[in-house]
C-alpha positions, 0 to 999 in steps of 0.5 A: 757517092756517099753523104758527107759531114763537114766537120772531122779530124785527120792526122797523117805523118811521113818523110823524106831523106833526114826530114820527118814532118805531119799535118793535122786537118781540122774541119768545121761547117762553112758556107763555102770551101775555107783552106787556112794552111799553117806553114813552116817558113820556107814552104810556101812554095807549096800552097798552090799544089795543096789548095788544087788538092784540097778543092778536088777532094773538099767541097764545103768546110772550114779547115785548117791545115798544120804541118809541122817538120823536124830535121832527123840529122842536122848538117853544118858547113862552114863558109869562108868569107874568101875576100875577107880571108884575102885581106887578113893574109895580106895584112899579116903578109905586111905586118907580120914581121914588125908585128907578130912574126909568129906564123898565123893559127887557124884558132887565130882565123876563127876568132876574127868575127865575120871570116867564117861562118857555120850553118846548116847545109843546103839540100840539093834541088833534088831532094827538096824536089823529092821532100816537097812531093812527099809532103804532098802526098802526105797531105792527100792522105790526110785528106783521104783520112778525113773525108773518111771520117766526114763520110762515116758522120755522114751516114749516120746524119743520113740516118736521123734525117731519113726518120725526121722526113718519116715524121714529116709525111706522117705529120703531114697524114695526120693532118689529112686525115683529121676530121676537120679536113673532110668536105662535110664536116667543112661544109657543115661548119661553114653552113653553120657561121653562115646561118649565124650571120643570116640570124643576126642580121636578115638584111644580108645577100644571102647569095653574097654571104654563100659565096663569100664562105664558099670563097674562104672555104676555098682560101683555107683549104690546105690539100696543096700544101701537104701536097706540097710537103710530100713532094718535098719529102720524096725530093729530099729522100731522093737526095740522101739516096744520091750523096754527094755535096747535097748540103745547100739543096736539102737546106733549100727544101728545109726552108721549103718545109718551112714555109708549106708549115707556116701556111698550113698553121696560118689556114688551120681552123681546128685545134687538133690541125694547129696542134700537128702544124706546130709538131710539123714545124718542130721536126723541121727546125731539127730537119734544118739543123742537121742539114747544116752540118751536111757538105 
């Protein structure tokens, strides 16, 4: 399965008996899965079907969803008010004669307020049937449309986060292979704050003072550390290579590397050892940046 982006663009048009409609999707980085739909008044009925879409084929992002729908061909009845219709015939049935005998004109019907009505006329269920699942199928496109945008973002996110864990494991060798790190020059260094201390003053335990710095030696050594980073760095290579909805768990293991590179910048005693720390911790920052924008 492919890596995801989560944000993208996807417009998808379609229609159905004299009705034209689109929706747009737009999408955004979000915690979770966010569904804001924007509908005409009147097809709210079809929500439940879109958020059961959305969530099949979504799983992080803020989107918002519009559909807009237009009418090719407009159709007007007209209503007859039949009580009030009633009522007018048997009013000019009792006047008429001492009023108006003259016959009653339709022209005269229209203009009585409230006995006719125009307005559009209602689609049968079945095409409103037929009109609803045609909008849903447009917007299955439209989610089509932008997942394929998400992914082809995604792929090239993979490929910046594949190089940044590159500079991670070489930061992590350099690190190693620093002189600083190899056994004796640590032994060679601590020897020598020893004799310092013993040369200041006579009256310390030797033996305490040896093992005291063998102890420190011990507490700044930071083999398991890049041990740590390394295995980190196999675990998020392992992930891109899955896909999928990988987001929250490479973010956990950039929250990993940067705490592996703290302790490495806490225990470091060398310049050149600090200085790649603060480089590693550079590349991190980036590492986790990018992530954020994974579904």
């Amino acid at each position: 399965m492919a890596l995801r982006s989560m944000t993208g663009f996807a417009r998808s048009e379609g229609e159905s008996g004299r009705y034209r409609f689109a929706w747009e999707l737009r999408a955004v980085n979000g915690k979770g899965l966010d569904l804001r739909l924007r509908l005409p008044p009147g097809l709210e009925r079809l929500e439940a079907g879109l958020r059961r879409l959305a969530g099949a084929a979504l799983a992080r992002g803020n989107v918002q969803a519009g559909l807009t729908v237009g009418v090719a061909e407009n159709r007007i009845e007209a209503v007859v008010n039949r009580d009030a219709l009633d009522a007018v015939l048997a009013l000019k049935a009792e006047l008429g004669a001492s009023v108006d005998p003259a016959p009653l004109r339709f022209d005269s019907l229209l203009g009585i307020r409230g006995l006719i009505d125009f307005r559009e006329a209602e689609d049968e269920p079945e095409m409103l049937a037929d009109r609803d699942a045609a909008m849903l199928d447009a917007f299955q496109a439209a989610l089509d449309g932008l997942n394929g945008m998400r992914e082809r973002e995604g792929t090239a996110l993979a490929t910046v986060l594949a190089g940044q864990l590159d500079q991670i494991a070489a930061l992590a060798d350099r690190i190693e292979a620093d002189p600083s790190r190899q056994p004796a020059e640590i032994v060679r260094r601590i020897a020598g704050q020893v004799a310092q201390l013993m040369e200041a003053n006579s009256a310390l335990d030797q033996e305490r003072l040896h093992a005291e710095a063998a102890l420190l030696a011990t507490r700044a050594d930071i083999r398991e550390e890049l041990d740590r980073l390394r295995a980190h760095c196999a675990a998020a290579r392992e992930l891109l290579a899955a896909g999928g909805p990988v987001g929250r768990k490479l973010d956990f293991l950039a929250q990993e590397f940067n705490r592996e590179s703290n302790t490495i910048c806490s225990k470091s005693n060398a310049v050149a050892v600090t200085s790649a720390g603060i480089e590693l911790k550079v590349v991190i920052d980036q590492f986790r940046e990018q992530v954020q924008n994974l579904e």
